[in-house]
C-alpha positions in Angstrom: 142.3 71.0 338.4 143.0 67.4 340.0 144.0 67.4 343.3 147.6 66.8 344.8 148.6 63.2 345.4 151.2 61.9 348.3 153.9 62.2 346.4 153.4 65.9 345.1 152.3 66.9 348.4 155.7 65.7 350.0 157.8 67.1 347.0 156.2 70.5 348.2 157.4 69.6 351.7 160.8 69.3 350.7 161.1 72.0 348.6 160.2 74.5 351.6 162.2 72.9 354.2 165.3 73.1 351.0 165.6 69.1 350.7 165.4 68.6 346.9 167.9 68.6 343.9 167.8 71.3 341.4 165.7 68.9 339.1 163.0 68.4 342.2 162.9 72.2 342.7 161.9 72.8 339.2 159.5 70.8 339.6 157.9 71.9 342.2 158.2 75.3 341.0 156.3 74.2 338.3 153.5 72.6 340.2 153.2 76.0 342.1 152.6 77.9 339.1 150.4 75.9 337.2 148.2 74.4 340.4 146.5 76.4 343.1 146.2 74.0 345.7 149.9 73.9 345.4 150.7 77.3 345.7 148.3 77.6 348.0 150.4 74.6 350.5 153.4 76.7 349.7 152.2 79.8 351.0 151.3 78.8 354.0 154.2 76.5 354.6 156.2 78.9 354.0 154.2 81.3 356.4 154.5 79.0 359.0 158.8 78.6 358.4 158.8 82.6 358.1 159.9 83.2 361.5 163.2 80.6 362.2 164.7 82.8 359.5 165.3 85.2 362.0 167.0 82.8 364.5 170.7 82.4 364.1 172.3 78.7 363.0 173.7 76.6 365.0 175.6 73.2 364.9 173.3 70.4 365.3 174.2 67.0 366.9 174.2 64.3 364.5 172.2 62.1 367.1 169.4 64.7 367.5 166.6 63.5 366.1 166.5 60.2 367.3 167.3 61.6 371.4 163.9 63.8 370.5 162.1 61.0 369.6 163.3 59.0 371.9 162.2 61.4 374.8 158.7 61.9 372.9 158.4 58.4 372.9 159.1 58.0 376.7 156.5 60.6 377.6 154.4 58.7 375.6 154.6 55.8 377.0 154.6 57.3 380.7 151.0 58.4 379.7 150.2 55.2 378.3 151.0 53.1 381.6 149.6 56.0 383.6 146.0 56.0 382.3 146.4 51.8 382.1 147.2 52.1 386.0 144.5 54.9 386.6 141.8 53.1 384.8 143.1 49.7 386.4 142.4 51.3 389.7 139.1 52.8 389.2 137.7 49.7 388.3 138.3 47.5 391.1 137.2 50.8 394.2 134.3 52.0 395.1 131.8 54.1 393.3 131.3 56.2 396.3 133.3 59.7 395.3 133.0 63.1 396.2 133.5 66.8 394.5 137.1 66.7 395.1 138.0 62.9 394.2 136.4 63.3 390.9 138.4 66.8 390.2 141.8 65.0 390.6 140.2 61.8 388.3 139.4 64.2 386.1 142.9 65.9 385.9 145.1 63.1 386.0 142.7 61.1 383.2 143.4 64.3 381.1 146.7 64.7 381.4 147.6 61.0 380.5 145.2 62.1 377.3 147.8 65.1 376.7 150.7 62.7 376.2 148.7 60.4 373.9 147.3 62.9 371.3 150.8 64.8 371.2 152.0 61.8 370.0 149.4 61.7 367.9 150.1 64.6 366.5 154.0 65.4 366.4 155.4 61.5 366.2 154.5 61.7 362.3 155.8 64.9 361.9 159.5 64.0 364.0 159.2 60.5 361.9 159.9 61.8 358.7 162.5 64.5 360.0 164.4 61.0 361.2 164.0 59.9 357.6 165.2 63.0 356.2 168.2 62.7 358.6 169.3 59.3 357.5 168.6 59.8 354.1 171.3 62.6 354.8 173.8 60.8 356.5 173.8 58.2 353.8 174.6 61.2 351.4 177.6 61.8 353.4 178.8 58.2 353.8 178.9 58.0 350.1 180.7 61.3 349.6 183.0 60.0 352.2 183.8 56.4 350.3 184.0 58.2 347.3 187.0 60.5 349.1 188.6 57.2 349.9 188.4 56.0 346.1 189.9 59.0 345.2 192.8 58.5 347.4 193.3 55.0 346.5 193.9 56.0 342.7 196.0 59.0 344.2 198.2 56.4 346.0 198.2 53.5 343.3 199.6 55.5 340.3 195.8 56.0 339.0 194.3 52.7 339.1 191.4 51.8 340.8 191.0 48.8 343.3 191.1 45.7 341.5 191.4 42.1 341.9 191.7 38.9 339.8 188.8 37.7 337.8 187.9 35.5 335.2 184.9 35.4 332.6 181.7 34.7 333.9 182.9 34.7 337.4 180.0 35.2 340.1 179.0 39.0 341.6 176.6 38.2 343.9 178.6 36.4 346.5 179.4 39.1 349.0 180.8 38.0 351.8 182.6 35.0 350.7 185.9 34.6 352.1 186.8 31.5 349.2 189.8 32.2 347.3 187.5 31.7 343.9 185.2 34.3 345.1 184.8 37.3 342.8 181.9 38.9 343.9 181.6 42.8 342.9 182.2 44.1 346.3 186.1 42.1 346.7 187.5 45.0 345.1 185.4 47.9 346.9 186.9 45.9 350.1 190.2 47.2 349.2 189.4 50.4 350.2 188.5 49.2 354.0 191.8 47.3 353.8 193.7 49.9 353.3 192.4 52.3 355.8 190.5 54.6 353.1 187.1 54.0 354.2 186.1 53.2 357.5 183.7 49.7 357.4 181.0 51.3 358.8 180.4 53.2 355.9 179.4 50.8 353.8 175.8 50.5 355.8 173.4 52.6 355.3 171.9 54.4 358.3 168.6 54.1 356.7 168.9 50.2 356.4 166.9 47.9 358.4 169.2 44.3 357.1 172.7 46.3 357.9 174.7 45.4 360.6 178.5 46.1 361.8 180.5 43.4 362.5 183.6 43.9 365.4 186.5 43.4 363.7 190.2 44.0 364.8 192.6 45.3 362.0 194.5 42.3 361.5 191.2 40.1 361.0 190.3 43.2 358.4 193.2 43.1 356.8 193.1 38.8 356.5 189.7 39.0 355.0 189.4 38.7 351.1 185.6 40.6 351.3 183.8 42.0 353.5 183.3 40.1 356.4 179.5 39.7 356.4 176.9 40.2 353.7 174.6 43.0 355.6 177.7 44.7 356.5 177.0 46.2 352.9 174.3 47.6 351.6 175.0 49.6 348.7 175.7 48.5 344.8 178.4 48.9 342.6 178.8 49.6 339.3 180.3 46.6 337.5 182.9 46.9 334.7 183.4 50.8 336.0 185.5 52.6 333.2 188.1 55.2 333.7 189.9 57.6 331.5 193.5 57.4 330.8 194.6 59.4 333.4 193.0 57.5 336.0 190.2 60.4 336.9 186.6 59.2 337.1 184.7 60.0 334.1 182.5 62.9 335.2 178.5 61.6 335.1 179.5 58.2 335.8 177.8 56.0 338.2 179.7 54.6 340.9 177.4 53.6 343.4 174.0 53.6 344.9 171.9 52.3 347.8 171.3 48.6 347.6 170.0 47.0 344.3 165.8 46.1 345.0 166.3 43.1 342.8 169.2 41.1 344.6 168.2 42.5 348.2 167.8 38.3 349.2 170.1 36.4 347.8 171.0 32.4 348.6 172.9 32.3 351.6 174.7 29.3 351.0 176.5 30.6 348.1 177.9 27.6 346.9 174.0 27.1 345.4 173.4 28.5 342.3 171.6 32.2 342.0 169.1 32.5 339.4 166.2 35.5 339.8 163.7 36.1 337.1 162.4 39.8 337.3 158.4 40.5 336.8 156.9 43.7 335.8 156.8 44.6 339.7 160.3 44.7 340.4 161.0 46.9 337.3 159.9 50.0 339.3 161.1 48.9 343.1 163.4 51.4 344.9 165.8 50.4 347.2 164.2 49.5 350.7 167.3 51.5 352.5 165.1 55.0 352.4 161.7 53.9 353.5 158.9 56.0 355.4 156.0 54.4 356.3 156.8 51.7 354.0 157.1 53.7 350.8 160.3 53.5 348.9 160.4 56.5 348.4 164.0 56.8 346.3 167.6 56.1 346.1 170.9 57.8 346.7 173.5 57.4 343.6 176.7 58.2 343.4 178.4 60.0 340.4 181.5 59.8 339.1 182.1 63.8 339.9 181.5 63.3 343.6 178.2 64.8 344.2 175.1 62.5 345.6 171.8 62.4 344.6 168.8 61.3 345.6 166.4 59.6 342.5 163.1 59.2 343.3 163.3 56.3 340.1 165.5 54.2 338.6 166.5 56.3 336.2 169.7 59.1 335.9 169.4 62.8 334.0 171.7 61.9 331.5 170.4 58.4 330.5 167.1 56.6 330.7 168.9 53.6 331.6 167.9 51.6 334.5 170.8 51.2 337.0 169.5 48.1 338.6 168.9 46.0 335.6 171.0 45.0 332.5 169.5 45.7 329.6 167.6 42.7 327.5 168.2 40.8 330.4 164.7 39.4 332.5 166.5 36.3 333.9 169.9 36.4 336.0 172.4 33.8 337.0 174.7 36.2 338.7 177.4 36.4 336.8 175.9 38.9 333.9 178.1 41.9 332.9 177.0 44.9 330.8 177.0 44.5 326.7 177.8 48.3 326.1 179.2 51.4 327.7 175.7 52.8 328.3 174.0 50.1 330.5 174.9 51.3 333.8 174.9 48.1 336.1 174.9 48.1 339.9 174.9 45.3 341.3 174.7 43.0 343.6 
């Protein structure tokens, strides 16, 4: 029997706690039959969850994670600076101490100790809760976006947002206010224009490049694309089709956390783009859901609504890559799929 690796072992993890898809559930249900070091995690896991069931729900704060973590961390570094200060102190006095001096040492050096090896102990533990939180939120923003795409077609006779394009024209300038800008996110904008989606929920919470930018509704509404590059950082599908009566096609996809491959791009876009991709980048996730600086997956949605959350490159229904074109190993930017089946998110 070979033993578990990282990635099993947190699939377990998940499945106890309820965080996978139906696909990652069979697998792990899988794993516990056929490996007994797996049941055996699952067993006690589940041993050790046993006893919430019996405490009633309640409505959680969204923020409540990062305030635990945040008071942890305070605590922590109130030990910290106290055992600096005490040890700073006991250098520079006298050796000379009796029974009673040495008892209150002793208790104070012990209790800075506390603080530190709780840390130690529950930081890891609260650290990938906070990754399982913004992973989360991130599932929401894109059910929420796809809401507002929904709407649009519901307001504009069944159409979804477009805008003027040519042949060849660039995707990959985001953020380009130009009138011959036709990056792939100028017609996503559409939806912030019109008060569908809110422009904060195009960064993920998970992202460390995102940023909001203050704007006032009139300089939203002036702006041909978003106003700032990191104030996106999800992909879109490019050449998204539709079915005659303007409903999504069911299984399509329509959007996921930021493509790996065009996560830097030239930021004087009147340069030209060109990005060769090696054997390394073929299997990159997205760098918006990282823990410990393991990409660990992506959230994609699909054209029926639902998110989620790959842990490849790869959907159920196709073993497409949605981050590359296929036959393609050199981009200029400006590449478009060759068939109906080569999902393409980009930039």
């Amino acid at each position: 029997m070979n033993p578990l690796n990282n990635e099993q072992k947190e699939l377990l993890f998940d499945y106890c706690i309820g965080l996978t898809s139906q696909k990652e559930a069979d697998e792990a249900e899988a794993l516990i039959l056929s490996n007994k070091e797996a049941a055996e995690i699952h067993y006690k896991v589940k041993a050790v969850l046993k006893p919430l069931g019996s405490l009633e729900p309640e409505n959680c704060p969204d923020e409540l994670v990062e305030n635990t973590i945040s008071r942890v961390q305070n605590l922590v570094d109130f030990g910290q600076q106290q055992l600096r200060e005490l040890l700073a102190s006991e250098q520079i006095r006298e050796v000379t101490v009796n029974k009673w001096q040495w008892t209150s040492f002793a208790t104070r050096l012990v209790t800075a100790a506390v603080f530190i090896i709780a840390a130690s102990v529950f930081l890891p533990a609260l650290g990938y809760l906070r990754y399982h939180s913004r992973q989360q939120r991130c599932q929401m923003q894109q059910g929420s976006i796809f809401q507002g795409l929904s709407n649009y077609i519901s307001d504009h006779d069944g159409q979804q947002p477009t805008v003027a394009t040519t042949v060849g024209a660039p995707w990959w300038k985001v953020g380009d206010q130009g009138i011959e800008n036709h990056s792939n996110t100028r017609k996503i904008y559409l939806l912030v224009q019109g008060d569908y989606v809110k422009l904060s929920s195009f960064v993920c919470p998970g992202s460390k490049r995102g940023g909001i930018v203050q704007a006032t509704p009139s300089q939203i509404r002036a702006y041909k694309d978003f106003p700032d590059r990191n104030c996106v950082t999800y992909s879109f599908q490019i050449n998204c089709r539709q079915m005659g009566n303007g409903q999504l096609l069911c299984q399509k996809i329509v959007m996921a956390d930021c493509n790996p491959l065009f996560e830097e791009l030239p930021k004087d876009s009147s340069k030209p783009f060109k990005r060769k991709i090696d054997r390394k980048s073929l299997t990159l996730n997205s760098s918006n859901h990282s823990y410990f600086g393991n990409r660990r997956g992506q959230n994609v949605l699909l054209g029926d609504g639902h998110v989620e959350f790959l842990r490849t490159r790869h959907v159920d229904f196709s073993k497409d890559d949605i981050y590359t074109l296929q036959d393609t190993d050199v981009y200029q930017g400006c590449e478009v799929p060759s068939c109906e089946t080569d999902f393409f998110l980009a930039p």
